[in-house]
C-alpha positions in Angstrom: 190.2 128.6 108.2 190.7 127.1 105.1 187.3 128.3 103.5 188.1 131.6 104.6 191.8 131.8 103.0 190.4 129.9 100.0 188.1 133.1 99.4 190.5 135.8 100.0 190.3 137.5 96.7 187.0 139.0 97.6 186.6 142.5 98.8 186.4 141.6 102.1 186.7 145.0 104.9 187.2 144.8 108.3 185.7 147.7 110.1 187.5 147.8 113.6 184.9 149.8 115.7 181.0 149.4 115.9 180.1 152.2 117.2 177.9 155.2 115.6 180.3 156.5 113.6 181.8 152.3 112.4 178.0 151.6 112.3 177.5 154.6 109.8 180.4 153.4 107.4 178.7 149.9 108.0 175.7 151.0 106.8 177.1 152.4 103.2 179.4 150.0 102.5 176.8 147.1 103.2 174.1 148.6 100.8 176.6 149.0 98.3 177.6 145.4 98.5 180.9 145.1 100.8 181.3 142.0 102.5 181.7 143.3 105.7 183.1 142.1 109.7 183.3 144.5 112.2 185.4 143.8 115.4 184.1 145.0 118.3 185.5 144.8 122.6 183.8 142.4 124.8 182.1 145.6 126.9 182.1 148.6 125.0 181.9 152.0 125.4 178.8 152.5 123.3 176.5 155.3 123.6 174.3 155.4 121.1 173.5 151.5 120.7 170.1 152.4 119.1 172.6 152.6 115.9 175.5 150.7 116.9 175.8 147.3 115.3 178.7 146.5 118.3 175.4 146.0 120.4 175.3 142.9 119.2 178.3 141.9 121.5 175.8 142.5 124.9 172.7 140.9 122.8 174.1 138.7 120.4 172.5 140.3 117.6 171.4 143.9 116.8 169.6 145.6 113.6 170.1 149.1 113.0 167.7 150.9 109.7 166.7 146.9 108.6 170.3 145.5 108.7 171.2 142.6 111.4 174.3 142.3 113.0 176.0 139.0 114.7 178.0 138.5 117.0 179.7 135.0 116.5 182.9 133.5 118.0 185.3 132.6 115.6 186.6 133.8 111.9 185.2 130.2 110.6 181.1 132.1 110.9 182.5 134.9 108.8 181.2 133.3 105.8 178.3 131.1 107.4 177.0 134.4 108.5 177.4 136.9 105.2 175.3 133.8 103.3 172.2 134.7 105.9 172.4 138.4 105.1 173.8 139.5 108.4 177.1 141.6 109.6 179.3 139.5 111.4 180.7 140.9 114.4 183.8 139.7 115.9 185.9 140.3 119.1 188.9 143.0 118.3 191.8 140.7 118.8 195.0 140.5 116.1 194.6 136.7 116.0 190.8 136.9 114.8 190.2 139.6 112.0 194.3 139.3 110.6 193.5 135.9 109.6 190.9 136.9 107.3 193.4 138.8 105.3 190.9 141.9 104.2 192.3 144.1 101.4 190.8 147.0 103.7 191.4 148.0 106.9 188.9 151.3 108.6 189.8 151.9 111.5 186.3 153.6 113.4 187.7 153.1 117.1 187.6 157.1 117.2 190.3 157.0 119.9 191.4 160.4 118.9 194.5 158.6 118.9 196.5 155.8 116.4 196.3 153.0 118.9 197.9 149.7 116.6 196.8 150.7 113.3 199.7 150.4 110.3 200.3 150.4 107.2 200.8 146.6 106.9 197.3 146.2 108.0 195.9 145.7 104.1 196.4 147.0 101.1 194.1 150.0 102.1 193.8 151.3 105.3 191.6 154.2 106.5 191.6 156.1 109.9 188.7 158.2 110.9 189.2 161.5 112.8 192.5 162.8 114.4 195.4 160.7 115.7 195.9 159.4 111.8 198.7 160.6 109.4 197.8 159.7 105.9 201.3 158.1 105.0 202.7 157.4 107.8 200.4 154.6 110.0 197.1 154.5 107.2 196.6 155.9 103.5 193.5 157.7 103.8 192.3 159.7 106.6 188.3 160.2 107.1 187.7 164.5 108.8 184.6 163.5 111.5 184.8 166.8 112.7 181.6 168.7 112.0 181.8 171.2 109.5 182.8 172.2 106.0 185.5 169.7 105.7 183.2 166.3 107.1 183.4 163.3 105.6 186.4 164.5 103.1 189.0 162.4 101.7 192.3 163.0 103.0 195.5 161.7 101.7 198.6 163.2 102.8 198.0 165.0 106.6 195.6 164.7 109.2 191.9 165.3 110.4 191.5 168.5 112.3 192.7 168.4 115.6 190.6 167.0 118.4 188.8 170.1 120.2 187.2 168.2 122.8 184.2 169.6 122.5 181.2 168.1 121.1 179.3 169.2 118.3 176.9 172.2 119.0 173.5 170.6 118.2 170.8 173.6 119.2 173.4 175.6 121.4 174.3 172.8 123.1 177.5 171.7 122.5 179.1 170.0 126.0 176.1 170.4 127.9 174.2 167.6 125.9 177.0 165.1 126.8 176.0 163.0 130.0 179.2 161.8 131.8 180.2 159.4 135.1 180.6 161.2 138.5 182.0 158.4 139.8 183.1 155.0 138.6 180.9 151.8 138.5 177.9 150.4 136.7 175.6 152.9 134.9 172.1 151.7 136.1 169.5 153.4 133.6 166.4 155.1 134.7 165.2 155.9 131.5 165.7 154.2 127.9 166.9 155.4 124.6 164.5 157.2 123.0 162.5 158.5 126.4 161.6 161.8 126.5 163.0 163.9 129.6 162.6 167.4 131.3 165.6 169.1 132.8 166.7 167.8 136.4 164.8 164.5 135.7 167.4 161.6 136.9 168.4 159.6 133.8 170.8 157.1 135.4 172.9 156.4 138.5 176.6 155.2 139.0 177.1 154.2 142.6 175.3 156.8 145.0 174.9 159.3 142.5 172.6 160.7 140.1 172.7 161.7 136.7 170.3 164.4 135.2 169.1 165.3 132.0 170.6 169.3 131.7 167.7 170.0 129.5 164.6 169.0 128.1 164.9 166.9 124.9 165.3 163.2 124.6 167.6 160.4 125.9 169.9 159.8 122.2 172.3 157.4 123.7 173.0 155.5 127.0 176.1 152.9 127.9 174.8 149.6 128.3 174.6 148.5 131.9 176.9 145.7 131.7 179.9 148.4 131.2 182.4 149.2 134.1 183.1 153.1 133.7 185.6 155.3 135.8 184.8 159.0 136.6 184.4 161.3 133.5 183.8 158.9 130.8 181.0 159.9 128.5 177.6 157.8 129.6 174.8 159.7 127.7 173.6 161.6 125.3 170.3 164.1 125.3 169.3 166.1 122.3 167.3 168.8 122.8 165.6 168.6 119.2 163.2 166.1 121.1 162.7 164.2 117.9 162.6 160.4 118.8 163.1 158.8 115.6 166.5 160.6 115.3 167.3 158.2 118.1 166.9 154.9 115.9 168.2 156.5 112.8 171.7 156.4 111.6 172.9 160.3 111.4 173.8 162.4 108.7 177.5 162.7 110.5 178.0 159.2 110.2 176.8 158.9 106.5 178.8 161.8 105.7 182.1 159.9 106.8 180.7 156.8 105.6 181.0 158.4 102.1 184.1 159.4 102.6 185.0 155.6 103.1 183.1 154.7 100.1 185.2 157.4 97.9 188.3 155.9 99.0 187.4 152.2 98.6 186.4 153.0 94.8 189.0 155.5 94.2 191.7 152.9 95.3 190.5 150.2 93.1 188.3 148.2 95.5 185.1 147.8 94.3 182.1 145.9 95.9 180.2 142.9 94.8 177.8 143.8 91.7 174.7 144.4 93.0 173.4 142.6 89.8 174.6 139.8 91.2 174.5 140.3 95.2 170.9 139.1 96.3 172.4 139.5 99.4 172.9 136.7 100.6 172.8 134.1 97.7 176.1 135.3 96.6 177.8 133.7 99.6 175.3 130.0 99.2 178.5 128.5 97.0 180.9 128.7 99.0 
């Protein structure tokens, strides 16, 4: 712990949620020259892994668009792993990322509710999506709802209520969204990335079936390792049928990823100059 304290004046952020919208903010604030961790649960609820550095807690290690992610066990690889150019990924617990004393705090969980986030957290703290009040449990709220207002910079309020409804992507807004009949395993028929007509089975929990509504492609599947109960969200189909999308971080998540960025520099929190970051070499002195 002691290299980590002893190094607490840089900009480190602690993204707490490695999913595709965390992954997105991930992905500016890394090529812009944040030292980054993301925390991350043991199993979680990821959908669209293709572009979710959390994979990296089933696998060890992920890369999303050319960046690698790793999963390592302690605060004391934080540093060890920056010097090799990766994104550490921790396990979410208060006794791990608190003690690396990050002058920001975003909290990308996208509970649609303030789980344990405060004020105290850092000297900035973001929340993306509802459940945040700027000013009262975080100083800047990310909007993630699609729309005019994505990705803005809020400071005093909220995001726009939750609608429970996904985005409408080609007229299919709720319909695109694959979710558990019954609780278990999700066993996967197809992968991430397949393509798959309508009524085709894309995965099973238990005895039953779970079938693509529509033609298009399979964007995002929980990994098969993940215990779910009955309703929980398990897929993803797009019916644009364009398979790169699948591997490719998306313009929501960039959006609120700038609105991170905005806030970061706007409060006085700049990243490592780029002049200097060769990514890597930066971190070979300490």
């Amino acid at each position: 712990m002691a290299l980590v304290q002893s190094h607490r004046n840089l900009p480190v952020v602690v993204i707490r949620g490695g999913g595709d919208l965390g992954s997105g903010v991930a992905y500016r604030l890394y090529v812009t020259g944040y030292p980054l961790v993301i925390t991350e649960l043991e199993h979680p609820l990821l959908v669209r892994r293709a572009v979710s550095f959390g994979s990296a807690m089933f696998d060890g290690m992920t890369s999303v668009e050319g960046i690698t992610a790793r999963r390592i066990e302690s605060t004391s690889a934080v540093w060890l792993t920056l010097n090799t150019d990766e994104i550490p990924v921790l396990l979410d617990t208060d006794d791990t990322w608190r003690k690396l004393k990050p002058r920001a705090v975003i909290d990308a969980r996208v509970a649609k509710r303030n789980i344990d986030t405060t004020l105290d957290d850092a000297e900035l703290v973001i929340g993306l999506g509802p459940g945040f009040v700027a000013g009262e449990d975080c100083h800047v709220v990310i909007e993630t709802n699609r729309g005019h207002r994505l990705g803005r910079v809020i400071r005093r309020g909220g995001a726009e209520p939750n609608t429970g409804v996904p985005g409408n992507v080609m007229g299919a807004g709720a319909r695109r969204v694959l979710r558990a009949p019954a609780p278990g395993y999700v066993i996967a028929q197809v992968a991430i990335g397949d393509h798959v007509a309508e009524g085709q089975v894309v995965a099973t929990v238990g005895e039953a079936s779970v079938t693509a509504p529509f033609d298009g492609v399979v964007r995002g599947l929980i990994h098969e390792s993940v215990v779910v109960d009955t309703g929980v969200k398990i897929g993803d189909i797009d019916p644009r049928a364009v398979r790169e999308n699948c591997f490719i971080i998306s313009e929501k998540s960039l959006a609120i990823g700038g609105g991170v960025l905005e806030a970061l520099l706007t409060h006085g929190i700049h990243p490592l100059p780029l002049t200097e970051l060769a990514r890597g070499s930066h971190y070979a002195a300490l």
